[in-house]
C-alpha positions as CSV (number, residue, x, y, z in Angstrom):
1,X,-70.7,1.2,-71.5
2,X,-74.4,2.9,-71.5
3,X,-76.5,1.9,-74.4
4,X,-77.5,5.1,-76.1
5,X,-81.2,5.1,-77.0
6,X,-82.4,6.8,-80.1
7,X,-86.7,6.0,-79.2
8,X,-88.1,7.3,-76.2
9,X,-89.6,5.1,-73.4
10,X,-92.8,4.5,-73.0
11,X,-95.0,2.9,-69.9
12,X,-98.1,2.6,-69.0
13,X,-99.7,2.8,-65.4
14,X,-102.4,4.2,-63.3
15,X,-102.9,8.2,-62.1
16,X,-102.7,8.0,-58.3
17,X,-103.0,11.7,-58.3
18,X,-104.2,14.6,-60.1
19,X,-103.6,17.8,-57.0
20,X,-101.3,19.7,-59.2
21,X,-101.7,22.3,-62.1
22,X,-101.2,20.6,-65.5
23,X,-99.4,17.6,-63.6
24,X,-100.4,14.5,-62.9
25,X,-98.3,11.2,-60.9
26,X,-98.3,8.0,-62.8
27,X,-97.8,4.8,-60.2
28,X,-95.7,1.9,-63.1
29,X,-95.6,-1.0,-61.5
30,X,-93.7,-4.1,-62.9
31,X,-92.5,-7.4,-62.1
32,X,-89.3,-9.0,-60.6
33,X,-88.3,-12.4,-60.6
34,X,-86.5,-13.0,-57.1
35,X,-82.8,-14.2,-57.8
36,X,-83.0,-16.7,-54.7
37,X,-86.2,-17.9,-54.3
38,X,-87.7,-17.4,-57.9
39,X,-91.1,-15.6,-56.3
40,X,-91.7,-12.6,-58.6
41,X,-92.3,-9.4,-56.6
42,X,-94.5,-6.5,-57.6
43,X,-91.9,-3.2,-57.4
44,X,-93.5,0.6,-58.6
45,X,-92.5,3.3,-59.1
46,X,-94.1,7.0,-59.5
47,X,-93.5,9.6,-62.3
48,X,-94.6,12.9,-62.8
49,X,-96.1,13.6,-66.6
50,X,-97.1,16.2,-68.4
51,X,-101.4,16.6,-68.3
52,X,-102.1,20.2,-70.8
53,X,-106.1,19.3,-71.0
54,X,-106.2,18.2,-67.4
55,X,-109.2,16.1,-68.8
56,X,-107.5,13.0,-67.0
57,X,-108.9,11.5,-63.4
58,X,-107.5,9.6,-60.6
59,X,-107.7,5.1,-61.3
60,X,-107.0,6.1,-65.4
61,X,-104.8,4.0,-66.9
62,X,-102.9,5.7,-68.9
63,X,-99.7,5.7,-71.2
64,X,-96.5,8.0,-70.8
65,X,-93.7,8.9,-73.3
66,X,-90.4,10.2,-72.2
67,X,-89.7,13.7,-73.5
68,X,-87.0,16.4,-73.3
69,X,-87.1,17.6,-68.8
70,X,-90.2,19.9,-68.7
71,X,-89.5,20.4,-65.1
72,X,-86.9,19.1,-62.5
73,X,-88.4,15.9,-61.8
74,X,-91.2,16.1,-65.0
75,X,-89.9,14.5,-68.3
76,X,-92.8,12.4,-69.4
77,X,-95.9,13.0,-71.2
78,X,-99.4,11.4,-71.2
79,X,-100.1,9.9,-74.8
């Protein structure tokens, strides 16, 4: 059974790029213990979020917050 979720996620990460209109691509990275050999690994991932001011550079850190799709692969927002 899926958990259903009442808060919406939130992650932080850095903008690896800022080429589109209003958009910008947030690089999460986290942390993952390696079942075998206990190492933890560094796995990312990249999301597209929501940037209205477009006052936001590449190498920000910044914070996202899942919200309703905005686009077909955009469903976060920068807080």
């Amino acid at each position: 059974m899926i958990p259903i979720t009442t808060h919406p996620r939130t992650l932080a990460g850095v903008i690896v790029s800022v080429k589109m209109n209003k958009t910008v691509v947030v690089e999460v990275e986290r942390q993952v213990k390696h079942p075998v050999y206990g190492k933890y690994l560094r796995r990312h991932k990249r999301y597209l979020a929501h940037d209205e001011t477009g006052k936001h550079q590449m190498g920000d850190k910044v914070q996202i917050k899942e919200t309703r799709p905005l686009s077909r692969r955009k469903s976060f927002i920068i807080i």
